[in-house]
VEXKETOR-800970 format. One record per atom (N, C-alpha, C): residue in one letter; x, y, z. Coordinates in steps of 0.02 Angstrom, whole numbers, plus 32768, in hexadecimal, padded with zeros to 4 digits. Layout:
BEGIN
AXYZ ...
! end
This chain:
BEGIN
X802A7FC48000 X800080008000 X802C803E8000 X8012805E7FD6 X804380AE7FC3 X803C80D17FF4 X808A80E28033 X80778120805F X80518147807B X80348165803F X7FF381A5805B X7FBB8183805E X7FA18145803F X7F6E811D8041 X7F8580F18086 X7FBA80EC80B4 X7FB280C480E7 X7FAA810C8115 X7FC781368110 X7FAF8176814F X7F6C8180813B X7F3081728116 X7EF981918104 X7EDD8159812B X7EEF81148121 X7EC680DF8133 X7EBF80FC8182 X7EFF80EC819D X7F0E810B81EF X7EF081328202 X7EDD817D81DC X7EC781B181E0 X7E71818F8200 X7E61817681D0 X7E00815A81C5 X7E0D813B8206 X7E2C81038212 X7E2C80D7826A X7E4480DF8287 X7E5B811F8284 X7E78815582CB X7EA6813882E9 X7EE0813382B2 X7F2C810B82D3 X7F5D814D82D7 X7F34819382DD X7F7881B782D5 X7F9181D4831A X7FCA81DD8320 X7FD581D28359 X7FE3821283B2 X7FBC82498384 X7F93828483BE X7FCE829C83E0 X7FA882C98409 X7FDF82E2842E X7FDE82D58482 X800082E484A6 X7FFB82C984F9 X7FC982CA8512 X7FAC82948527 X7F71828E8549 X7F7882C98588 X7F3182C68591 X7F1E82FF85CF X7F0582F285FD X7F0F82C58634 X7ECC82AA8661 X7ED4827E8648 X7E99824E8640 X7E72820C863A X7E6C820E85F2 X7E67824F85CD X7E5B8261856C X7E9A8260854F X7E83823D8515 X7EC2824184E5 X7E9582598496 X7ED2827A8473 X7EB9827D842D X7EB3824F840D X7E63824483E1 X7E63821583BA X7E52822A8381 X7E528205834B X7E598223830B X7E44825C82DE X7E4A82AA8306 X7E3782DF830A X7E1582F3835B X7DF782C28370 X7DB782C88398 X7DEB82B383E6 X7DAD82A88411 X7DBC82AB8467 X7D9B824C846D X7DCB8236848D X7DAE81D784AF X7DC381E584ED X7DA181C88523 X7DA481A08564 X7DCD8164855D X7DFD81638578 X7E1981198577 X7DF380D4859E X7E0780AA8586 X7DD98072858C X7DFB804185BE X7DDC802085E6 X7DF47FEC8609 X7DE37FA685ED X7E0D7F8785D5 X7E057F4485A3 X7DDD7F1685D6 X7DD27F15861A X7DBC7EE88649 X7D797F058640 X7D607F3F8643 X7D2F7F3E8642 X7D007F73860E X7D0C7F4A85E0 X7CFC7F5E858C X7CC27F388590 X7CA97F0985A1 X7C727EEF85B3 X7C1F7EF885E2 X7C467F278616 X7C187F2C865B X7BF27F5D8655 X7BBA7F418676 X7B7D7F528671 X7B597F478632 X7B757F2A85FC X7B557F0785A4 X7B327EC385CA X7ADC7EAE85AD X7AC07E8785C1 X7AF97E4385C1 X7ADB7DFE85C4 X7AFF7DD085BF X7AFB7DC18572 X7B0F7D788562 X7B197D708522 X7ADD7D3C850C X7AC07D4384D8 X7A8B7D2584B3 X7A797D318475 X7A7A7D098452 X7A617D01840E X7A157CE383FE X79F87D0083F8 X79A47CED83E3 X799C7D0A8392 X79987CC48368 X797F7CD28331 X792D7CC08325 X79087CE38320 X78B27CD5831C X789C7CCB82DA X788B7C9C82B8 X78667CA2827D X78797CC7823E X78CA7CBC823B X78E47CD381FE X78F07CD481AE X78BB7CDC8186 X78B67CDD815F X78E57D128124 X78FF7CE280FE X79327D1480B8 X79167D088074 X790D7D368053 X78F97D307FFD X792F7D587FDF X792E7D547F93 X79477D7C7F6D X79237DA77F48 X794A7DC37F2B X790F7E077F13 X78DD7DF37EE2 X78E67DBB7EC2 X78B57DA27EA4 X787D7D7E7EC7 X78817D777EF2 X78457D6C7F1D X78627CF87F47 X78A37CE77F25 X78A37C937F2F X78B27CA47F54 X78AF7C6E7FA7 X78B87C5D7FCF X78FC7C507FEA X79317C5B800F X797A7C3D800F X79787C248055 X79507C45808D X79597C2E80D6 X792A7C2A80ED X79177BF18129 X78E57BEE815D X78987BE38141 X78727BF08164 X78827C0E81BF X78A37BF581DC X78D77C108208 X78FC7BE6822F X78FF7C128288 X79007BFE82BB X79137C0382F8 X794E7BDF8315 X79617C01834D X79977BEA836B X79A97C0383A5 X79BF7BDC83D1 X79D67C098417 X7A2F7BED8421 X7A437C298442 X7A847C208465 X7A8B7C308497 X7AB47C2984CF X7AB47C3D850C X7AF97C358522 X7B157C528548 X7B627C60855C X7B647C0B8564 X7B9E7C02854F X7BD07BB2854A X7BBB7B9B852E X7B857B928506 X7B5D7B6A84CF X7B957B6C8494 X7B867B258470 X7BAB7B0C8442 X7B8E7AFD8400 X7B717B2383DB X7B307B0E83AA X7B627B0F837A X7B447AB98348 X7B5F7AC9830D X7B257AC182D8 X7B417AFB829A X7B1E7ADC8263 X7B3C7AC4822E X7B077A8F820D X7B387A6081DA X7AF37A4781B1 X7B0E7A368197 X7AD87A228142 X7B207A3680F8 X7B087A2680D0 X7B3C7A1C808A X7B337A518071 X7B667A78804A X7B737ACE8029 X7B2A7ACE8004 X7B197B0F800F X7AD17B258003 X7A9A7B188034 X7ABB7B058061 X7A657AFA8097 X7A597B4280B7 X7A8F7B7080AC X7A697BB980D1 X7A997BBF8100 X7ACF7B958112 X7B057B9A814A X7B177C028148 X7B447BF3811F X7B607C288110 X7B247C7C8102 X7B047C7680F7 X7ADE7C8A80E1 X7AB07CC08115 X7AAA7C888158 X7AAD7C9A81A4 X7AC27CC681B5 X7AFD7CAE81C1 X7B3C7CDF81D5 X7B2F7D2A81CA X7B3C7D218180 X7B247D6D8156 X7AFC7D90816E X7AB27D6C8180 X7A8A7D9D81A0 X7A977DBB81E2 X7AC27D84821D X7AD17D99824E X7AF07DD78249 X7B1A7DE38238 X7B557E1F8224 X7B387E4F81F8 X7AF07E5381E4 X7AE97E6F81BA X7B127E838169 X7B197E61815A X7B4C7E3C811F X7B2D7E3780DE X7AE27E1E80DC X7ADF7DFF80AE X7AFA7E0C8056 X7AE37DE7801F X7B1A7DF57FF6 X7ADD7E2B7FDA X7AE97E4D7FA3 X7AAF7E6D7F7D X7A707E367F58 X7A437E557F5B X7A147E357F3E X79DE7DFC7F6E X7A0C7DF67FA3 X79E87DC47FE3 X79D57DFE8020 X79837DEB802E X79747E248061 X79517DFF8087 X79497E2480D6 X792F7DF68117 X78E97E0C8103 X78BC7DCD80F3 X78717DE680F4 X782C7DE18128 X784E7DA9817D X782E7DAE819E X78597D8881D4 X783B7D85821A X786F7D758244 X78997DB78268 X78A67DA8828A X78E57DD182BC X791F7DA582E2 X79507DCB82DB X798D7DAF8304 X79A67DDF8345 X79A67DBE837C X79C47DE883B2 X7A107DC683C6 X7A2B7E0583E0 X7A7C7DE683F0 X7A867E108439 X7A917DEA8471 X7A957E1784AF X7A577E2E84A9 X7A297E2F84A6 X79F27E4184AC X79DA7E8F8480 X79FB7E93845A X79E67EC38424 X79E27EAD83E0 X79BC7EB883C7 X79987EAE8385 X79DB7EBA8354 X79E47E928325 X7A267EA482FA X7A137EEB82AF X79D67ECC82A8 X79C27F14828A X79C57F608281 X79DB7F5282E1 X79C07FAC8305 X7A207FAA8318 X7A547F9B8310 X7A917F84832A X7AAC7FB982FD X7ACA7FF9830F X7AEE803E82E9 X7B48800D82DC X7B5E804582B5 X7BA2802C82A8 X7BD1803D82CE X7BD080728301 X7BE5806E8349 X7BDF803E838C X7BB28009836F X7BA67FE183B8 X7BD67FA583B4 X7BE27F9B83EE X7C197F6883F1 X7C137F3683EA X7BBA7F1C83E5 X7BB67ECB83DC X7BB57EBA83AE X7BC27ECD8368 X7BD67EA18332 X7C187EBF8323 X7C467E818325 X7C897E87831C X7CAF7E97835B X7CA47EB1839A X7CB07EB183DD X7C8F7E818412 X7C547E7A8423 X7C387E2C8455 X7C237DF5841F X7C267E0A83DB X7C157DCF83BD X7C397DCD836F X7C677DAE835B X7C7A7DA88320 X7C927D5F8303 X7CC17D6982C8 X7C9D7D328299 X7CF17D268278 X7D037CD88275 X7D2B7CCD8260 X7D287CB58223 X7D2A7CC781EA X7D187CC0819C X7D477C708188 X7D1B7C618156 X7D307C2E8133 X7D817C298109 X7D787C5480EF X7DB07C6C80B8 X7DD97C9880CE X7E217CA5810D X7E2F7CD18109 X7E5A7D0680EA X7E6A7CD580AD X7E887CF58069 X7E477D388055 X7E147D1E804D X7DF37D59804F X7DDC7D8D8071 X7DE57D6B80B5 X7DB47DA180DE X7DF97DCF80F9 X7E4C7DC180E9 X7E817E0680FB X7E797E1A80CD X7E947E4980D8 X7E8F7E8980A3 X7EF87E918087 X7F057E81804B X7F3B7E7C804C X7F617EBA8051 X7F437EE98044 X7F6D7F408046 X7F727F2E809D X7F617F2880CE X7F7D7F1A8119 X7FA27EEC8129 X7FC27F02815A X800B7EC78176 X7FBC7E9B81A8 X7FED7E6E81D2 X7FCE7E3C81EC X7FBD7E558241 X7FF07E89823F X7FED7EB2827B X7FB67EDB828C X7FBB7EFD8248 X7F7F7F3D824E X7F2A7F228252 X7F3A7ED18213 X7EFC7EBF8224 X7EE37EAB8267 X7F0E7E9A82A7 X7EFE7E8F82E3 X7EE07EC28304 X7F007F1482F4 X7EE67F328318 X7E9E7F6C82FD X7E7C7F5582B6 X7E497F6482AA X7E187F6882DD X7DF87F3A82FD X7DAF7F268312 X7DDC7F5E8352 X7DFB7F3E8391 X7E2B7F6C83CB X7E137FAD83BE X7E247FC48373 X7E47800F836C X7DF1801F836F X7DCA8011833B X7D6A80128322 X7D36802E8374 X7D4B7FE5839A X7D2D7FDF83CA X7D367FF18413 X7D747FF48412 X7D917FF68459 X7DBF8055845F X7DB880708424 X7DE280B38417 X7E28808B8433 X7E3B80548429 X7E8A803D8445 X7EC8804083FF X7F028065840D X7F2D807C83D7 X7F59802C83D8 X7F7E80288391 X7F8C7FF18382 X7FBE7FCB8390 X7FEF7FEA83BB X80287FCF83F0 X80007FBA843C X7FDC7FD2844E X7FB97FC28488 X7F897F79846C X7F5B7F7F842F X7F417F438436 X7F7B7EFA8431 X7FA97F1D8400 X7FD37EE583F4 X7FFB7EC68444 X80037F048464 X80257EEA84A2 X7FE27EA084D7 X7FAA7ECF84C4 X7F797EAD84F7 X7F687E5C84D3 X7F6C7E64848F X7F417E2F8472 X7F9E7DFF8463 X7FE57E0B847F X80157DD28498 X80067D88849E X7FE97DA384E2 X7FE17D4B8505 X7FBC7D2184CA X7F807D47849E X7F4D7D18847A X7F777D1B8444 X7F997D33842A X7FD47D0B83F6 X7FF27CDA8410 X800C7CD28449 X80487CBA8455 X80197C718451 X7FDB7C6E8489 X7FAA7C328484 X7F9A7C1F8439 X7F897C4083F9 X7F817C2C83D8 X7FC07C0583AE X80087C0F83C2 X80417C0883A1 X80537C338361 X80497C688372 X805E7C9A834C X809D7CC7835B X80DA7CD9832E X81057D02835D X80D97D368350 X80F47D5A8389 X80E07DB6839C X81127DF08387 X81387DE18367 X81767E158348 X81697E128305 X818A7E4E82DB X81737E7382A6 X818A7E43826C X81A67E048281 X81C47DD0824B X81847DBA8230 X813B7DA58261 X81047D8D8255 X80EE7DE18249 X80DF7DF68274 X80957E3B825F X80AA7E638254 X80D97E5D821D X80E97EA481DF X80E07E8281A7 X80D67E3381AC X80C87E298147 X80817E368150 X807F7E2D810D X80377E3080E5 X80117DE580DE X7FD57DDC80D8 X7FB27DA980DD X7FEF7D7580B5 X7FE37D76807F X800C7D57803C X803A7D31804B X806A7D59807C X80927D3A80A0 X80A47D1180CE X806B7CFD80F2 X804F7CC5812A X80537CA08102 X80397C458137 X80237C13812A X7FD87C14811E X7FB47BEB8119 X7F667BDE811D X7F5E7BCC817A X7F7F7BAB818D X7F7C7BA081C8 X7F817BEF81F9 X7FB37C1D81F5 X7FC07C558203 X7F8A7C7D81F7 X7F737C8881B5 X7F407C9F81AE X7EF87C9B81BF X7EE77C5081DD X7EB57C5481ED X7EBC7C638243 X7EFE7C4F825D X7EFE7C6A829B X7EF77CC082A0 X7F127CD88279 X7F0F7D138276 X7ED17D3F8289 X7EA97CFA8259 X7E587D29825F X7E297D0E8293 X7E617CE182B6 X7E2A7CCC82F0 X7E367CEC831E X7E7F7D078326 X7E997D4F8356 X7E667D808350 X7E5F7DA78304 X7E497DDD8303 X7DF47DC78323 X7DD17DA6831E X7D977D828333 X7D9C7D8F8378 X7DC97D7983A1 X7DC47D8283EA X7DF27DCD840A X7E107DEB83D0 X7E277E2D83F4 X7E0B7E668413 X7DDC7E628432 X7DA37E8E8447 X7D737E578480 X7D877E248485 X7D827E0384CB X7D2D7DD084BE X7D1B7DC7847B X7CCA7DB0847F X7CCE7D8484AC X7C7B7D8384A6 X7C5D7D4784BC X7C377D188494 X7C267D3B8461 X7BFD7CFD8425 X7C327D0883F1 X7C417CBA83D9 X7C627CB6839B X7C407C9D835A X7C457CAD8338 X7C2F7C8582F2 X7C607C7582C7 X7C677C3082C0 X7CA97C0D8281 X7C777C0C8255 X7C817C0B8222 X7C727BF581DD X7C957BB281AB X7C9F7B8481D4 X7CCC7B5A81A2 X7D117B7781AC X7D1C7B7E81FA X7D767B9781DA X7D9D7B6781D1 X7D937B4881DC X7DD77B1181C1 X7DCD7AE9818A X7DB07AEE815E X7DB27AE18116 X7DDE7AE480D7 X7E117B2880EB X7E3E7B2380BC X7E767B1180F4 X7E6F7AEF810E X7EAD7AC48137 X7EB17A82812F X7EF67A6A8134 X7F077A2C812E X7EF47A0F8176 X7EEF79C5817D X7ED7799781C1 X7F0479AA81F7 X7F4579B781EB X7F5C79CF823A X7F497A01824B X7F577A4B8218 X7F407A82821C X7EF87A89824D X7EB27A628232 X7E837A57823E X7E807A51826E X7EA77A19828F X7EB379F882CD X7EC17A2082F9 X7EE47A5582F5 X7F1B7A758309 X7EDF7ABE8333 X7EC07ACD82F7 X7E7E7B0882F2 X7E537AF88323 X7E367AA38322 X7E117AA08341 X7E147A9A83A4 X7E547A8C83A2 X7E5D7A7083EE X7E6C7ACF8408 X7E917AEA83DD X7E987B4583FA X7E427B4A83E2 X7E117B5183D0 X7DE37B6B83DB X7DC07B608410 X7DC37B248417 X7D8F7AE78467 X7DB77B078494 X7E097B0884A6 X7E2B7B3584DF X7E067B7184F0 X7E107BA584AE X7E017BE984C8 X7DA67BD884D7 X7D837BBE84B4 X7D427BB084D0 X7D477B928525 X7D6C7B76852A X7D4F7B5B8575 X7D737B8F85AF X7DAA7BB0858E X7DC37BE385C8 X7DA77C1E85AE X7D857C3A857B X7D557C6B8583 X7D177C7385A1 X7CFC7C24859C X7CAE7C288598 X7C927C3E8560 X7CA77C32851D X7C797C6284DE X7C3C7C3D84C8 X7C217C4D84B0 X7BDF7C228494 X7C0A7C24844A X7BF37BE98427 X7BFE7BCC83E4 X7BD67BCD83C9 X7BD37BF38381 X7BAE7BD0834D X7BD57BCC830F X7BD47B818307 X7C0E7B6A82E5 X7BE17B408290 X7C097B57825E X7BD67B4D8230 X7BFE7B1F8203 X7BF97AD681EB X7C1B7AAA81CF X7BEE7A9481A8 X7C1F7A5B816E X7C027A348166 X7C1D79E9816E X7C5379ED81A7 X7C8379B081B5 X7C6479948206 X7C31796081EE X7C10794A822F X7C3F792A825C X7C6B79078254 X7CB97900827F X7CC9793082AF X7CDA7970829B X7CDC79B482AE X7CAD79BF82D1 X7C6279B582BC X7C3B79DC82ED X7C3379AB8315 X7C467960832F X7C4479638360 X7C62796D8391 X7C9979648381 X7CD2799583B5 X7CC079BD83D1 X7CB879FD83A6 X7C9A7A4883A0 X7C607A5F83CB X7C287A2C83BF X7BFB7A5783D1 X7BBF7A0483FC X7BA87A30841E X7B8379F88469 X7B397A188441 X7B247A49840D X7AED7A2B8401 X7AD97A4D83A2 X7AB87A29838B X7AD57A298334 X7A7B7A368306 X7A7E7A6E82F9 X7A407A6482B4 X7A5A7A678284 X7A1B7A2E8256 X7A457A0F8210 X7A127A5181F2 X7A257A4D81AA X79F77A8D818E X7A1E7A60814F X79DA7A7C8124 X79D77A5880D3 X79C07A7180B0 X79D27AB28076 X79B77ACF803D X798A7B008066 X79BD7B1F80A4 X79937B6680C0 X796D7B4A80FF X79677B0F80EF X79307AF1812D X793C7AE08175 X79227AE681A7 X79467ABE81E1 X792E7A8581E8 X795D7A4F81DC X793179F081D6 X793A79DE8223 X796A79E08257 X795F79BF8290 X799779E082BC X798D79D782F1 X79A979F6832F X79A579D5836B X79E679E083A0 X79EF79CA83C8 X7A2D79AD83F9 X7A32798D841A X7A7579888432 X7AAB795D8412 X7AE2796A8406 X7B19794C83CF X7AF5791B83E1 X7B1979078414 X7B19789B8411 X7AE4787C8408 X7AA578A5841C X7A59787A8407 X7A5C787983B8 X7A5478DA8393 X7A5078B6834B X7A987887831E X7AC57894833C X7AF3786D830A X7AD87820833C X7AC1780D835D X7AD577BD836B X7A7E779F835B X7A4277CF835D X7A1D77B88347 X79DB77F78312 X7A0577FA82D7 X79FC78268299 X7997781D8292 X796078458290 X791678548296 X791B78588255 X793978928241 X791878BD81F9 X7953787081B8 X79377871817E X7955784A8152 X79A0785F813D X799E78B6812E X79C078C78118 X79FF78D78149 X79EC78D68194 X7A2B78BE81C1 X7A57788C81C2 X7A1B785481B2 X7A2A781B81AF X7A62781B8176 X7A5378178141 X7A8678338101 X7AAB784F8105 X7AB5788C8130 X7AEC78AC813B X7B3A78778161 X7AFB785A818A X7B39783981A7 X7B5677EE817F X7B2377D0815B X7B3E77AD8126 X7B7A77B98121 X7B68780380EB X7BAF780E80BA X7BEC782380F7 X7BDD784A812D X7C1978448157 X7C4177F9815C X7C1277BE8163 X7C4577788171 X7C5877608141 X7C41778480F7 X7C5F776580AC X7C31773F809E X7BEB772080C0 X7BC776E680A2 X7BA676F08059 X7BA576C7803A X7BA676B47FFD X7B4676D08005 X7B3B76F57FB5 X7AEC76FD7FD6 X7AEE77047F86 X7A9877147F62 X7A9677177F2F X7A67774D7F15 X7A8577807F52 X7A5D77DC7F47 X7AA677F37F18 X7A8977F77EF8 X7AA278297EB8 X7A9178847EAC X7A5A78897ED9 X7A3C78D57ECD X7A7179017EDC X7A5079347EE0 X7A6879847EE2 X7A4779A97F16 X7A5F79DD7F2D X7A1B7A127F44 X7A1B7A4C7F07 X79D47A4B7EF6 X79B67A697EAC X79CB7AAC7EDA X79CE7AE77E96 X79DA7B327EB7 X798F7B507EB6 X799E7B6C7EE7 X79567B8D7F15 X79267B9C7EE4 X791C7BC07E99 X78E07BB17E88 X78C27B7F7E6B X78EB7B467E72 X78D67B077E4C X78D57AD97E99 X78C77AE27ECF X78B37AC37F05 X786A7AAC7F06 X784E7A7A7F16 X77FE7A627F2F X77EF7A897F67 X77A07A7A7F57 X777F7A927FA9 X77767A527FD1 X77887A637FFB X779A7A518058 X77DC7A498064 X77EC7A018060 X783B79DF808E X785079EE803B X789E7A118048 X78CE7A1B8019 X78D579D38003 X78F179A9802F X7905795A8027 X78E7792C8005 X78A4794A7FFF X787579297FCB X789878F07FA1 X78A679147F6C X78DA78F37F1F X790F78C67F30 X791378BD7F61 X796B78867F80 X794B78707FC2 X7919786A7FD4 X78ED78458010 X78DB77FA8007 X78EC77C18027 X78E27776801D X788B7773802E X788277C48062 X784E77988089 X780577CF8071 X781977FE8037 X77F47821802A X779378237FFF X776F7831802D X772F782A8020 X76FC78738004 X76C478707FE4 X76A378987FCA X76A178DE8001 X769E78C6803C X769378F8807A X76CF791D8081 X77197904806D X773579388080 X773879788058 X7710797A800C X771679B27FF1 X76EA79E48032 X76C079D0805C X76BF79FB8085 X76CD7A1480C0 X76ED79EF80CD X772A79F98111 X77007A238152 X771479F9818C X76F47A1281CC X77157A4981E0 X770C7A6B822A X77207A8B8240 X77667A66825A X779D7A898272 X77C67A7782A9 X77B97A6D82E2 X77D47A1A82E2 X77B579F38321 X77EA7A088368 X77D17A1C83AF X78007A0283E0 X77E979BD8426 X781E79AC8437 X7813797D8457 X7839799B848E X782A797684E3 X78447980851F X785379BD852F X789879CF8564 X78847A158582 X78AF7A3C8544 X788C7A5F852F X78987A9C8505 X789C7AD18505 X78C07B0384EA X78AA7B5484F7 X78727B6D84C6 X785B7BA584C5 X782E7BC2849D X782F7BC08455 X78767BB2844C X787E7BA683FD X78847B5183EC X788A7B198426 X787A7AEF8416 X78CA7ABB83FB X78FD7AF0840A X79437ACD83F5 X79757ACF8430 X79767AED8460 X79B57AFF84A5 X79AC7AB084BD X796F7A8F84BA X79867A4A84DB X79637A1F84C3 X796579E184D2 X792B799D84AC X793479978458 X790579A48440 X790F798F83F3 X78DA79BC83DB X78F079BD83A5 X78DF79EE836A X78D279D28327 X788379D0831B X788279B182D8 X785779B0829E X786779BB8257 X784179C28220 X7841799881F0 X7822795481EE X77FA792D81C3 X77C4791081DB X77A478E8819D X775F78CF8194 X776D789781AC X77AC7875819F X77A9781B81B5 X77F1783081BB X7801783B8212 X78517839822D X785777EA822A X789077E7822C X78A3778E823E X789B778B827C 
! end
């Protein structure tokens, strides 16, 4: 990046570097900040919760891509989602963060995070990308290569916390050092390009926790990693999860992984939510068909589904699964409501089982 385009960048995220503080104030990028206490960047912010209600996504043409879907999280919760590319995984996410791509708009439903509506959430508030952020799939794409690996650490710090970029780097040490990253300018002065894939995705699981969350969202991060790498990702994520306390929502499609990962799992299929509930009940005894299948192809068994999932305007009405269903009948073109069983929350998924077909196994 050309000189005057890296002092301009600095300039916009207020990396420049003021004159003697006065008191408790320092100059920030023209303007006056309160300095911040990193301990309690948090206090007095409700607790942590994710309530998705009846989320529905279309495109501007009016097809269908998501839901309805619900969901609850609650501090230490481990939710995963999983179903095969195109079930709406990703797609999620987007709406959480307010993301989505062009042309896809929220048409009913609400999402709350900490107990505020993500809708009503300004670009000053700290809970997206400060109590709650998101470790991307690809992190070849999601750095930005005009930044060193350094500066990208101290983005969200600098955004959220008014913290200048030697101070975050000093504070956010120890979580390099845990992740196995060096902390000297040999590592965080190159440029993405210059990492490993492994590096890089640590990188972005740093920047994910540099601002101290409590809800995480993966997206498939370990996908462009090799099996140790993977290996490697997953045992530092379960660490910092169990000595943070974070809630997970971890989005795969490597049922291996999610059970490690996550203590409780909805399958979702072509936008849909097919079944829910606690890892070890649905992987050891699969309700919906298309669980069942899922876990097939996890053990390699030999089967003689050949289908696809059709793209969203060439989908049937009711169960997506329809077209690749062994057990499929006239009734499911009209598909019931979502069933729950035992003690449940209001949405019918935090505990017991969760379920949508006409003839579960």
């Amino acid at each position: 990046m050309p000189w005057r385009d890296r002092c301009e960048f600095r300039r916009v995220i207020g990396w420049t570097k003021g004159r003697t503080a006065i008191g408790n104030v320092k100059p920030y990028s023209g303007g006056l900040w309160i300095s911040y206490d990193s301990r309690h960047f948090h206090a007095n912010l409700s607790p942590m919760s994710l309530t998705i209600n009846g989320l529905v996504l279309h495109r501007t043409d009016g097809v269908r891509l998501l839901g309805p879907l619900s969901l609850c999280l609650h501090p230490g919760d481990r939710v995963g989602l999983v179903g095969e590319s195109g079930s709406g995984k990703s797609l999620l996410v987007h709406a959480l963060f307010r993301a989505l791509p062009r042309g896809v708009v929220q048409t009913a439903g609400e999402s709350q995070v900490f107990g505020t509506l993500v809708s009503q959430i300004q670009g000053e508030d700290p809970t997206l990308g400060g109590r709650m952020t998101w470790v991307p799939q690809d992190p070849r794409a999601a750095l930005n290569p005009m930044l060193t690996l350094g500066e990208h650490l101290a983005l969200l710090p600098g955004f959220h916390r008014r913290e200048r970029p030697g101070a975050a780097l000093a504070r956010l040490k120890p979580l390099l050092e845990q992740l196995g990253l060096p902390t000297d300018q040999g590592l965080l002065g190159r440029f993405p390009h210059q990492a490993s894939g492994g590096q890089r995705q640590r990188i972005c699981l740093a920047m994910a926790l540099s601002c101290d969350p409590e809800l995480l969202v993966l997206d498939e991060p370990t996908t462009a990693l090799d099996p140790l790498a993977q290996r490697e990702f997953l045992n530092l994520a379960l660490s910092l999860q169990r000595e943070r306390g974070l809630g997970f929502l971890w989005i795969t499609h490597d049922l291996a992984l999610a059970a490690e990962a996550c203590d409780r799992l909805l399958v979702m299929y072509g936008g849909e939510a097919m079944e829910a509930g606690p890892t070890r009940v649905v992987l050891a005894r699969p309700r919906h068909p298309y669980t069942a299948r899922l876990l097939s192809a996890a053990r390699q068994e030999p089967s003689t589904d050949a289908g696809y999932l059709p793209a969203p305007q060439h989908r049937l009405t009711g169960c997506p699964f329809q077209p690749r269903c062994l057990q499929r009948e006239d009734s499911c073109a009209t598909w019931g409501a979502w069933s729950a069983d035992g003690d449940v929350d209001q949405y019918g998924v935090k505990k017991g089982f969760g379920l949508r077909c006409e003839h579960p196994l």
